[in-house]
C-alpha positions as CSV (number, residue, x, y, z in Angstrom):
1,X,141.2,38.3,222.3
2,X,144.2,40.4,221.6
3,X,143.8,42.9,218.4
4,X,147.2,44.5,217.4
5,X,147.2,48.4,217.0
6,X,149.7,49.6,213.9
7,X,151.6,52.7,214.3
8,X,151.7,55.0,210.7
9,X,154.8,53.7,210.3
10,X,153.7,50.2,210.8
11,X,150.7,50.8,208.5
12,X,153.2,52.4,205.6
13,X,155.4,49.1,205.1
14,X,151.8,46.9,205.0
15,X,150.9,49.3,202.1
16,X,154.1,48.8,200.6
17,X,153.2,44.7,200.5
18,X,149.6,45.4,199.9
19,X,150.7,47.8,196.1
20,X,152.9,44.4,196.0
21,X,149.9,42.2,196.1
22,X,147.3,44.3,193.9
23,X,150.5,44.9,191.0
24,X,150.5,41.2,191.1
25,X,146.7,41.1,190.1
26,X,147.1,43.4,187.8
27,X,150.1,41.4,185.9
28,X,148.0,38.1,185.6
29,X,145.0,40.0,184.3
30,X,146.0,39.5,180.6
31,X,146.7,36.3,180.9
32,X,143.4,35.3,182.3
33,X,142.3,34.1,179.5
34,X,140.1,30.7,177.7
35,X,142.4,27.9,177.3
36,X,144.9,28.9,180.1
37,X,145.5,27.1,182.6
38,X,145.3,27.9,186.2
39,X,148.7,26.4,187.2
40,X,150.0,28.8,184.4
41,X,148.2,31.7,185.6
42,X,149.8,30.9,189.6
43,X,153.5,30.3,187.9
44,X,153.1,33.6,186.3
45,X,152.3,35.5,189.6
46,X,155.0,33.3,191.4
47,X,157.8,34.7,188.8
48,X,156.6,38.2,189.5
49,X,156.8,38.2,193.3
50,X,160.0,36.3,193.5
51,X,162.2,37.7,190.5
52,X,160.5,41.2,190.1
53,X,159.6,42.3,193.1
54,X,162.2,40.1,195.3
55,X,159.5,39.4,197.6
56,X,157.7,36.6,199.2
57,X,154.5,34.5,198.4
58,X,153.0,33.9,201.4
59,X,150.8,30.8,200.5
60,X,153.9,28.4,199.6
61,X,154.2,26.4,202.5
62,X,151.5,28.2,204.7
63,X,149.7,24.9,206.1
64,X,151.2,22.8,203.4
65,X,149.9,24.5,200.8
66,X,152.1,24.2,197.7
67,X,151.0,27.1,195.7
68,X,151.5,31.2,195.2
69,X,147.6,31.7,194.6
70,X,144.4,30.5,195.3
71,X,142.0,30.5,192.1
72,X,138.7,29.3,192.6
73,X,136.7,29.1,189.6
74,X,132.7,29.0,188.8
75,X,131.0,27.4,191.8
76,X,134.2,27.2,193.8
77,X,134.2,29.5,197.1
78,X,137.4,29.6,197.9
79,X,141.0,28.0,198.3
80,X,140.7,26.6,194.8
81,X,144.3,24.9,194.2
82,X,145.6,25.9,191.0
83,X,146.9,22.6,188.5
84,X,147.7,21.8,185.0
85,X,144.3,20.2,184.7
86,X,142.0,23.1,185.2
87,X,141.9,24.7,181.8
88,X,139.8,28.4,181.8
89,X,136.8,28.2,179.1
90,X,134.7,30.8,177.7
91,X,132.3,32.2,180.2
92,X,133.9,30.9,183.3
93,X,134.3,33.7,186.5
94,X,137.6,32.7,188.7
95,X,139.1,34.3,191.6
96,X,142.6,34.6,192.5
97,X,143.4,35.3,195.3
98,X,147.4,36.1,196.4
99,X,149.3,37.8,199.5
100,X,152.9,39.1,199.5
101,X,155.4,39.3,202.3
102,X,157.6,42.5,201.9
103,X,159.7,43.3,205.0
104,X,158.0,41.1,207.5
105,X,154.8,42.5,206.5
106,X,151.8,40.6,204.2
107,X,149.6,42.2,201.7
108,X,146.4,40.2,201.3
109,X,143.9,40.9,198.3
110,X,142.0,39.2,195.7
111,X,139.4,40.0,193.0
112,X,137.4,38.1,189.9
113,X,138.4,38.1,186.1
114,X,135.9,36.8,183.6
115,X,137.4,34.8,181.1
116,X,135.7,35.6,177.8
117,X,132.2,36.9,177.3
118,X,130.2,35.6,181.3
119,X,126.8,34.9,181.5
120,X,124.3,38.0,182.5
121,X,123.8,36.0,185.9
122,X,127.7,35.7,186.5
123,X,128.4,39.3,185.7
124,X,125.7,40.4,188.0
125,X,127.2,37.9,190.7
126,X,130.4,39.6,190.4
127,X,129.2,43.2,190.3
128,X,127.3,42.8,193.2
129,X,130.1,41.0,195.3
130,X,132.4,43.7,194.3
131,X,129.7,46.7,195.5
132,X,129.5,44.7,198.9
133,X,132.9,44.6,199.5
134,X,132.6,48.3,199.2
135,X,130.1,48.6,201.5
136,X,131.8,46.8,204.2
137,X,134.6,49.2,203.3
138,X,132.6,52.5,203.6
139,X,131.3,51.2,206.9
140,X,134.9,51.2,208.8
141,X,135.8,53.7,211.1
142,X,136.5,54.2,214.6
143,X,133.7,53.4,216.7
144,X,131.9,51.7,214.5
145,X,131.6,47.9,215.0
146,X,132.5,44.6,212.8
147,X,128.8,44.0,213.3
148,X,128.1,47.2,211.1
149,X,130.8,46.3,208.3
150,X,129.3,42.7,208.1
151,X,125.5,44.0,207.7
152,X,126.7,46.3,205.1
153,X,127.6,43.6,203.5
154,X,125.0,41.3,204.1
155,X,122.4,43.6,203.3
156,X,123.4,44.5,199.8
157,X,124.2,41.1,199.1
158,X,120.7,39.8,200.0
159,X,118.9,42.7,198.4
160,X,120.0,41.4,195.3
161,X,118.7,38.1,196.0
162,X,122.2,36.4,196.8
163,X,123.7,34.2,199.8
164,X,126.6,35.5,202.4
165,X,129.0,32.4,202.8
166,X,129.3,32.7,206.7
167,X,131.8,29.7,206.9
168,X,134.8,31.7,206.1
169,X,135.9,35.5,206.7
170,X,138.0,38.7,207.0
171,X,141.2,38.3,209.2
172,X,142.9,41.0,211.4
173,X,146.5,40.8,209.5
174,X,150.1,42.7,210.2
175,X,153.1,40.5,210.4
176,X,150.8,37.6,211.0
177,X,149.1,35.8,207.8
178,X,145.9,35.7,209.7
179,X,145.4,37.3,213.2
180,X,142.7,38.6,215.0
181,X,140.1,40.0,214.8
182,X,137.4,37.6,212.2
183,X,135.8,39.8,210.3
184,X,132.6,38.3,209.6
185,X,130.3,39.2,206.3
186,X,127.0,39.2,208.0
187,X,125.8,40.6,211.1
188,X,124.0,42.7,213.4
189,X,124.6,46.9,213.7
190,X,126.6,48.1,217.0
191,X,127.6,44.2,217.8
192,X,130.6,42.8,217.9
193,X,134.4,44.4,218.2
194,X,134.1,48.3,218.2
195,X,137.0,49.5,215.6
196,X,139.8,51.3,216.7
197,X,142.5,53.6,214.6
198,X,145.6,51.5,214.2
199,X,142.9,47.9,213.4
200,X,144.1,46.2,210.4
201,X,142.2,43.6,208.3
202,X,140.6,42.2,205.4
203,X,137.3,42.3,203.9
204,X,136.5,39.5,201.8
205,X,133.2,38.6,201.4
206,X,132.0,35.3,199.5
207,X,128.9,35.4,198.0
208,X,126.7,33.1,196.7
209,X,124.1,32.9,193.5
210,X,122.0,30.2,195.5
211,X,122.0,28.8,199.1
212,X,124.9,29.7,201.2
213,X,126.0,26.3,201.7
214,X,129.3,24.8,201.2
215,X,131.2,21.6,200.9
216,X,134.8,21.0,201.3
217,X,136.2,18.8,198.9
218,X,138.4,15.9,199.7
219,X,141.8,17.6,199.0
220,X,141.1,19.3,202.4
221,X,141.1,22.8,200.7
222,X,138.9,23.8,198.0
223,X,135.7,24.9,199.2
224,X,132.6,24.5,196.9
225,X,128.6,25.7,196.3
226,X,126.6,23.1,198.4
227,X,124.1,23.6,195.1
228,X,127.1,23.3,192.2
229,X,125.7,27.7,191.8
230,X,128.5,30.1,191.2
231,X,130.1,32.1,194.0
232,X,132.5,35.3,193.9
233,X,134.5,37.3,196.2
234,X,136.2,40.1,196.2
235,X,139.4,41.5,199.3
236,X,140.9,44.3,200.2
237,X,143.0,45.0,203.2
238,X,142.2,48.0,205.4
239,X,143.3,50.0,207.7
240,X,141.0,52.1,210.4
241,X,142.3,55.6,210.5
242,X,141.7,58.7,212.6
243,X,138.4,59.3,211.0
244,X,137.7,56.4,208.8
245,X,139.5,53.6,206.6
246,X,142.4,53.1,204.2
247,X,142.5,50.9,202.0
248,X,146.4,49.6,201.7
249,X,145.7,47.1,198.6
250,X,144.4,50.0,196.5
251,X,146.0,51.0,193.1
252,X,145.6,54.6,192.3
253,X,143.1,54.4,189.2
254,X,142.4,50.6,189.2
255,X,138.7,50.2,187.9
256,X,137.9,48.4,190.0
257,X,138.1,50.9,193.0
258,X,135.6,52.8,191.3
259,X,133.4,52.6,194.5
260,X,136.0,55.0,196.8
């Protein structure tokens, strides 16, 4: 397995496409709304990458996928395909999840919106997604292993009485979509690749209210609950630096990177 090393320069452009992709997040946020559907919400994103920040959706095409975003609602994991026929209610949780080419370089994130007033278990689910992520985060440095970002993760996740999905995972990413390493969500401390200043990836755990199961459904993409439960996920793409991590899709007083 061959992990890419980024130079600063190198890591500079990816935050340039990873600002790209968190803006974009931040754009659709208003619109995420009951009654909206989730083909609206992906054409709205779309517009914004292509006419207003004359970049690139990386998803259009990528393995015949038609689509800007991914928005995977309620019990659905991931890779939820956006459509006229999905309409947001009151109460639902979705995901969306979008990456931007800028320069030759992507800038992969995603995070949850609730739509209306959420249920005290969905809000919980989400909260505790989102602290995970961070923990993964706050476990990245050099010398440190992917084993000790995925227990971080799986620990606080299981504390709480919730499931890791371990189907899918982090990616190593640069100027490839999705490189090595895998950056798993559960693990053991000290195993796995040891991190090394220049390592660039995501950290995306999935995380279930019920079993960890899944079930892919017969479009080929979306991924759901085995058990029909809600699931949430929350990404950020990192970089390991000389003495710890940046994080490149990071918005300078976002809320939601209340835990850095």
């Amino acid at each position: 397995m061959t992990i890419s090393l980024k130079t600063p320069e190198e890591i500079e452009k990816m935050r340039v496409a990873g600002r790209l992709a968190a803006e974009v997040l931040q754009v659709v946020a208003p619109h995420v709304v009951p009654g909206v559907t989730t083909e609206e919400l992906d054409r709205i994103c779309y517009e914004h990458i292509v006419n207003v920040q004359g970049a690139t959706p990386a998803n259009v095409g990528y393995k015949g996928y038609t689509k800007t975003t991914c928005t995977s609602v309620n019990n659905v994991i991931c890779h939820g395909i956006p459509s006229e026929g999905k309409v947001l209610k009151d109460g639902d949780i979705i995901n969306i999840d979008v990456t931007v080419i800028k320069d030759g370089w992507h800038g992969d994130t995603s995070r949850m919106y609730y739509v209306g007033t959420p249920s005290v278990m969905a809000r919980r689910l989400v909260e505790v997604t989102r602290e995970a992520m961070w923990k993964g985060i706050h476990a990245v440095r050099p010398g440190a292993t992917l084993g000790d970002v995925g227990h971080a993760i799986q620990k606080h996740a299981e504390a709480q009485r919730f499931s890791v999905v371990r189907e899918y995972c982090g990616h190593g990413i640069g100027k490839v979509y999705h490189d090595e390493p895998q950056v798993l969500h559960y693990g053991t401390p000290g195993a796995g690749v040891v991190l090394q200043e220049g390592m660039t990836f995501t950290i995306e755990p999935m995380i279930n209210e019920g079993t960890r199961f899944t079930k892919v459904l017969p479009d080929g993409w979306t991924v759901v609950t085995k058990d029909r439960k809600l699931s949430a996920q929350w990404e950020h793409m990192v970089a390991v630096t000389a003495d710890g991590v940046d994080v490149l899709t990071r918005i300078p007083g976002d809320d939601n990177d209340a835990f850095l």
